[in-house]
C-alpha positions as CSV (number, residue, x, y, z in Angstrom):
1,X,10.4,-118.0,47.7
2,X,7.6,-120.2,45.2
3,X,8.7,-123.6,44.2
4,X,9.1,-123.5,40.1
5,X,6.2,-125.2,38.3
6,X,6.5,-128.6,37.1
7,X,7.8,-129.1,34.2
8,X,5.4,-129.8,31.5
9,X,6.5,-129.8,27.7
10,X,4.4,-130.0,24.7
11,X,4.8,-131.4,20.7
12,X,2.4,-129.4,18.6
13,X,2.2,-130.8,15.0
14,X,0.2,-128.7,12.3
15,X,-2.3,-131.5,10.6
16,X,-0.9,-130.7,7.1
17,X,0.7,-134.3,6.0
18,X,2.3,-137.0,7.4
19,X,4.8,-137.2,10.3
20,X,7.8,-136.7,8.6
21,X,11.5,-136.8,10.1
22,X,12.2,-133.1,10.8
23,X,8.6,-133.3,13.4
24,X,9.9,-136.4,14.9
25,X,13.4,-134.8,15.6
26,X,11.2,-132.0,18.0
27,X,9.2,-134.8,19.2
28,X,11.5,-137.1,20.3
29,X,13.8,-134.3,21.6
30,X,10.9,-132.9,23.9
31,X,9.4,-135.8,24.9
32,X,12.8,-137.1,26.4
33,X,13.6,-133.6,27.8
34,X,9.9,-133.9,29.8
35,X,10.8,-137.3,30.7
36,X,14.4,-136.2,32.1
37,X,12.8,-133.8,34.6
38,X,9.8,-135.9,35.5
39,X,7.5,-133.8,33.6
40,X,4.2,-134.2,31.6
41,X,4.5,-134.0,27.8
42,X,1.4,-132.8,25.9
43,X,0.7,-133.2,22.2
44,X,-1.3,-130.5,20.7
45,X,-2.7,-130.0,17.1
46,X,-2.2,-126.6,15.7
47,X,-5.0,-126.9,13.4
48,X,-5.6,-123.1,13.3
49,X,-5.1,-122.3,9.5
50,X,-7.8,-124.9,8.3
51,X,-7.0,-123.9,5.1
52,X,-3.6,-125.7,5.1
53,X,-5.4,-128.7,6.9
54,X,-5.8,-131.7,5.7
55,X,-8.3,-133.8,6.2
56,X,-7.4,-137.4,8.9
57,X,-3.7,-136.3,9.1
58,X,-4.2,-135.5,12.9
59,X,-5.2,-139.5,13.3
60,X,-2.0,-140.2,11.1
61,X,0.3,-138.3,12.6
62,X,-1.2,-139.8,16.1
63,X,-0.7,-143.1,15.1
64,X,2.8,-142.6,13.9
65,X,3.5,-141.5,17.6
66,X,2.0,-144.4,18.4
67,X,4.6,-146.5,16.8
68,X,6.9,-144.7,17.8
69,X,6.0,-145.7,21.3
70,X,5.3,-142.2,22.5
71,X,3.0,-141.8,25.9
72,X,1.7,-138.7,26.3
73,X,-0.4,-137.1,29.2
74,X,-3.3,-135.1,29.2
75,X,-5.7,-135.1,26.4
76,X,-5.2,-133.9,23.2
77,X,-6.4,-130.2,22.1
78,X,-7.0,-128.9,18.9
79,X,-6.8,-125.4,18.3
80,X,-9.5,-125.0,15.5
81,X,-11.9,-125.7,18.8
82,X,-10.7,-122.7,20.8
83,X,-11.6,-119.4,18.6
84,X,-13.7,-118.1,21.6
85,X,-10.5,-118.4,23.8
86,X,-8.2,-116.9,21.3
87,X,-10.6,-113.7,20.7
88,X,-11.5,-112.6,24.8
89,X,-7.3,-112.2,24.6
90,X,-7.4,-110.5,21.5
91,X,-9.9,-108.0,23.1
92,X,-7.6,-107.8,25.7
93,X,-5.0,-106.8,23.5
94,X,-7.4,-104.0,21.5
95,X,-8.9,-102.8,25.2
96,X,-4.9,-101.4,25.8
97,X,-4.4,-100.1,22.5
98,X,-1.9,-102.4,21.4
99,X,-3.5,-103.4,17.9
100,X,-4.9,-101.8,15.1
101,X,-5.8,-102.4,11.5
102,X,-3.9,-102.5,8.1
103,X,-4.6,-102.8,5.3
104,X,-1.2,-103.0,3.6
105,X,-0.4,-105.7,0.8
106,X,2.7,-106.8,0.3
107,X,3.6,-105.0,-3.3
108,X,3.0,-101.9,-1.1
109,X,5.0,-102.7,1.7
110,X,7.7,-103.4,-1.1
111,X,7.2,-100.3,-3.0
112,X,7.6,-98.4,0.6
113,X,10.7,-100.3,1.6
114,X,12.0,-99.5,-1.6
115,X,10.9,-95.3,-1.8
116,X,12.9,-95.9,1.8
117,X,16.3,-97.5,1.0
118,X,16.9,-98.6,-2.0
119,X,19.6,-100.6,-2.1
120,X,18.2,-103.0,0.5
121,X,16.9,-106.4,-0.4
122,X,13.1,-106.2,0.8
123,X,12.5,-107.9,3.5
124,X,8.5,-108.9,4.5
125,X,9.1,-109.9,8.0
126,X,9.9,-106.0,8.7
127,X,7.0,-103.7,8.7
128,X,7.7,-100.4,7.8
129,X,4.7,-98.6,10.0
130,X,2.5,-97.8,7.4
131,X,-1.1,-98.2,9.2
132,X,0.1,-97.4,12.4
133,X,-1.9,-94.0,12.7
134,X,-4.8,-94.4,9.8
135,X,-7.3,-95.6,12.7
136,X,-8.8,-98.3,10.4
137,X,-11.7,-99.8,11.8
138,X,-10.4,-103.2,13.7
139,X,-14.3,-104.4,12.7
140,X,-13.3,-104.7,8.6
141,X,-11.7,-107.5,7.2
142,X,-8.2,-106.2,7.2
143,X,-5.4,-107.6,8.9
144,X,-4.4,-106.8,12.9
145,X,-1.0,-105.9,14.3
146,X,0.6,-105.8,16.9
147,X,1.9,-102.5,18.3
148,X,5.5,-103.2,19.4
149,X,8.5,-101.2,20.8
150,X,12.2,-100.6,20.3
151,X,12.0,-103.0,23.2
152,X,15.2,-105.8,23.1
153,X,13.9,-109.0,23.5
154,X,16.6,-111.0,25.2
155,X,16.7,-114.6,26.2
156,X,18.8,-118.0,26.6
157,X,18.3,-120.8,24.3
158,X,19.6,-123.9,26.0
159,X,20.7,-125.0,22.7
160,X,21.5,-121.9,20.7
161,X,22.6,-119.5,23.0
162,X,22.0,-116.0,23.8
163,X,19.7,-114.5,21.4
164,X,18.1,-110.8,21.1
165,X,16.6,-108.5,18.8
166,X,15.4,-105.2,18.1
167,X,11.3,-105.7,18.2
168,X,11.0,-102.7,15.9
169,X,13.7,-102.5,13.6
170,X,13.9,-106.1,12.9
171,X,10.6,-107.2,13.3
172,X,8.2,-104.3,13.3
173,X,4.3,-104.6,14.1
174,X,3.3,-108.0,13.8
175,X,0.0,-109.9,12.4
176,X,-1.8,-111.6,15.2
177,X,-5.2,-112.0,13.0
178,X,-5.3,-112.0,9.3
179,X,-7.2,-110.3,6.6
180,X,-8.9,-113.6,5.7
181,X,-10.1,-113.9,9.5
182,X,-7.7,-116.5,10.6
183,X,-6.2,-116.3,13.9
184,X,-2.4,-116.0,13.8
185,X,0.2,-118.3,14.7
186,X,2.1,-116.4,16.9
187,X,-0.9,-115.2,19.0
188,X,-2.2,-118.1,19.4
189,X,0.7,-120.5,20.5
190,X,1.3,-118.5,23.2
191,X,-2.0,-118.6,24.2
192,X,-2.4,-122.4,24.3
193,X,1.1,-122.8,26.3
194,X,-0.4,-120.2,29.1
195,X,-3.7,-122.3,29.2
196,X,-2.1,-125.9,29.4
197,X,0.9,-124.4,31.9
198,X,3.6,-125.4,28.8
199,X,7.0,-124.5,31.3
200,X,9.6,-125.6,28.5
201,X,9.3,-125.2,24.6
202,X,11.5,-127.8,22.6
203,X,10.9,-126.9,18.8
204,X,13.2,-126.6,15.3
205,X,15.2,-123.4,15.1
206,X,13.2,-122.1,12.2
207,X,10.9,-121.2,14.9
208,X,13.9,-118.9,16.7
209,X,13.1,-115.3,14.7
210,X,9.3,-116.1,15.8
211,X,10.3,-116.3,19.6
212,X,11.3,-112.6,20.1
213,X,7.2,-111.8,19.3
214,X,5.6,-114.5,21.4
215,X,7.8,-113.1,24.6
216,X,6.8,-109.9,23.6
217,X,2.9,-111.1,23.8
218,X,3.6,-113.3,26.8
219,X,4.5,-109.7,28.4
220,X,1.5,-108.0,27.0
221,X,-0.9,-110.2,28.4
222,X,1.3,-110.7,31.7
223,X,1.7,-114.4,31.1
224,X,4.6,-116.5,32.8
225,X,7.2,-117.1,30.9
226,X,8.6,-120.3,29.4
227,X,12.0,-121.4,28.7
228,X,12.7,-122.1,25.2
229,X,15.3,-124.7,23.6
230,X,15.9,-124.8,19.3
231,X,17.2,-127.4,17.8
232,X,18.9,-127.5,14.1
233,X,16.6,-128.0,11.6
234,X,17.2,-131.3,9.2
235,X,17.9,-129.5,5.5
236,X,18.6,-131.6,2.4
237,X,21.8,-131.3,0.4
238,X,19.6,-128.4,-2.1
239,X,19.3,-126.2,0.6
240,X,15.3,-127.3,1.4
241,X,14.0,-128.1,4.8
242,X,12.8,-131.3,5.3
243,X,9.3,-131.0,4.4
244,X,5.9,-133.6,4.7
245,X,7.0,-134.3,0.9
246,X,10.1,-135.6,1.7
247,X,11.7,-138.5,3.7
248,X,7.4,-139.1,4.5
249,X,7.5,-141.4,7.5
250,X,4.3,-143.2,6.1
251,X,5.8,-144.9,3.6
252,X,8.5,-145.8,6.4
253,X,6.6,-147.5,9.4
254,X,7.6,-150.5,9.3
255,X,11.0,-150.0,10.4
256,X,10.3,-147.5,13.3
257,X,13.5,-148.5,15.4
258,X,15.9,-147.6,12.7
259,X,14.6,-144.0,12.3
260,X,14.3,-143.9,15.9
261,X,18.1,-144.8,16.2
262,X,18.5,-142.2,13.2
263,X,16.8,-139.5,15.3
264,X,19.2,-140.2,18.0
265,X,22.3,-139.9,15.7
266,X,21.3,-136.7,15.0
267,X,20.6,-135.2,18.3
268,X,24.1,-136.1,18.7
269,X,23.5,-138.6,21.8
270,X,25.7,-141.3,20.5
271,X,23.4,-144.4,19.9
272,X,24.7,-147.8,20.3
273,X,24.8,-149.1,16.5
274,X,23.3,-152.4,17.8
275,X,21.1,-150.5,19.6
276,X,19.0,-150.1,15.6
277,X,17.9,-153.7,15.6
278,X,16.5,-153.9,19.3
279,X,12.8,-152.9,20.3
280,X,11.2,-149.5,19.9
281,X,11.1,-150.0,23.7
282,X,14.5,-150.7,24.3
283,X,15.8,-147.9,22.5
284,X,13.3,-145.4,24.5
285,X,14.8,-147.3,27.7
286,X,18.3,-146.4,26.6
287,X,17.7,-143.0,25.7
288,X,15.9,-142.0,29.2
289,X,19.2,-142.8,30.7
290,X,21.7,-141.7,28.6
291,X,19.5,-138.1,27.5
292,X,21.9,-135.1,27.3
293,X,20.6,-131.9,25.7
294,X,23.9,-130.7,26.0
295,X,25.5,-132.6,23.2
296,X,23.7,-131.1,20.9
297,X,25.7,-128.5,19.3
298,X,24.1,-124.6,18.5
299,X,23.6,-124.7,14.8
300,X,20.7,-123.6,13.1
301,X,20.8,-126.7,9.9
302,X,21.9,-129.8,9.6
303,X,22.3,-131.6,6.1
304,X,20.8,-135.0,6.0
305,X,22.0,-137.1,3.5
């Protein structure tokens, strides 16, 4: 029987803004989860939709991890650098049939969902079929899919729970390249956590309905599978997430041990209130031995005030 592999964790920030508290809520959570098992933590910039990138927020968002007192191991990839990598899978993907073409917009896929029921609210992240069998050329700029099943994707969130769903009623075929030539999100994060060995994935839990697909990929391509861990996602009282226009930790670095303590406080791990005014260094030193993922309850939000 094979030893398990190492543990090795990973922060992946998208180089859109400034740190803000809801990415330093993953980052601290997965950086003390690596260090708990002795692992490696990796920080990766998911730079892939240049589009939304802007420009020296990857130093930024370095240097507020910096602060923060973060050491991470490894060196620092950035996914904008890897389209060769991301296409041989693709291939692989088109060589056994599980992609093809569409060229669907989305007031179509309304107006379909609509001829089809009704009285249902229209839901985007479902795709009716549409292109499935039109054998659009996968050469054109149209967007790519991925074929899926009426496979249940099943597994155990160490926060959340059991979770499973339906692949094609609740998902349908998903876009793994987009019309505008872009590389999509959910293709290529499971790529990158294949090719740097990622064992353990500790992210928000807006990123649960996402995981479903990228087991379904890691499947496809025969990768090894990682365990995943969602934690609730910091919401304002109006109902918005916290976004890299609000609670900006730029305007905020000069009081790094506070919102570290704060970060603590709400991954439930019940921070000394002294514990605030100390060193950044102290506070890692207390939370190293006094970690416990298991506080943290399984919600989905939390409201900051």
């Amino acid at each position: 029987m094979s030893k398990p592999a190492p543990y090795r964790g990973r922060f992946a920030p998208s180089p859109s803004g400034e740190l803000h508290f809801g990415s330093l809520i993953a980052a601290v959570a997965s950086y003390l989860q690596a260090r708990a098992h002795k692992g490696e933590w990796l920080v990766r910039i998911e730079d892939i939709d240049e589009a939304r990138t802007v420009k020296h927020s990857d130093q930024h968002i370095l240097q507020a991890l910096e602060l923060f007192g973060f050491e991470w191991d490894g060196d620092i990839i950035y996914q904008s650098q890897r389209k060769s990598l991301y296409q041989d899978y693709l291939d692989a993907l088109i060589e056994n049939k599980q992609v093809f073409a569409c060229d669907c917009t989305r007031s179509q896929l309304r107006q379909k969902a609509e001829r089809q029921n009704p009285d249902l609210v229209f839901n985007p992240a479902v795709y009716p079929g549409i292109c499935r069998n039109k054998a659009l050329s996968l050469t054109k700029p149209l967007s790519l899919r991925c074929l899926t099943s009426t496979t249940n994707i099943c597994f155990n969130d160490q926060v959340q729970g059991d979770y499973q769903v339906n692949l094609a009623q609740d998902c349908g075929d998903f876009i793994i390249k987009r019309r505008d030539g872009f590389f999509a999100y959910q293709l290529v994060v499971v790529i990158d956590d294949a090719e740097q060995g990622i064992t353990d994935i500790v992210r928000g839990a807006d990123l649960l309905s996402s995981t479903p697909q990228q087991i379904y990929l890691q499947q496809l391509l025969s990768l090894t599978p990682v365990s995943y861990t969602h934690l609730p996602v910091a919401m304002q009282k109006n109902g918005s997430k916290l976004s890299k226009s609000h609670q900006d930790l730029a305007i905020r670095k000069q009081i790094p041990a506070e919102i570290l303590h704060s970060v603590l406080i709400y991954l439930q791990q019940s921070p000394p209130p002294e514990l605030a005014s100390s060193r950044v260094s102290e506070i890692w030193q207390w939370a190293f031995e006094n970690w416990n993922i298991g506080k943290i309850r399984p919600r989905r939000e939390i409201v900051i005030d």
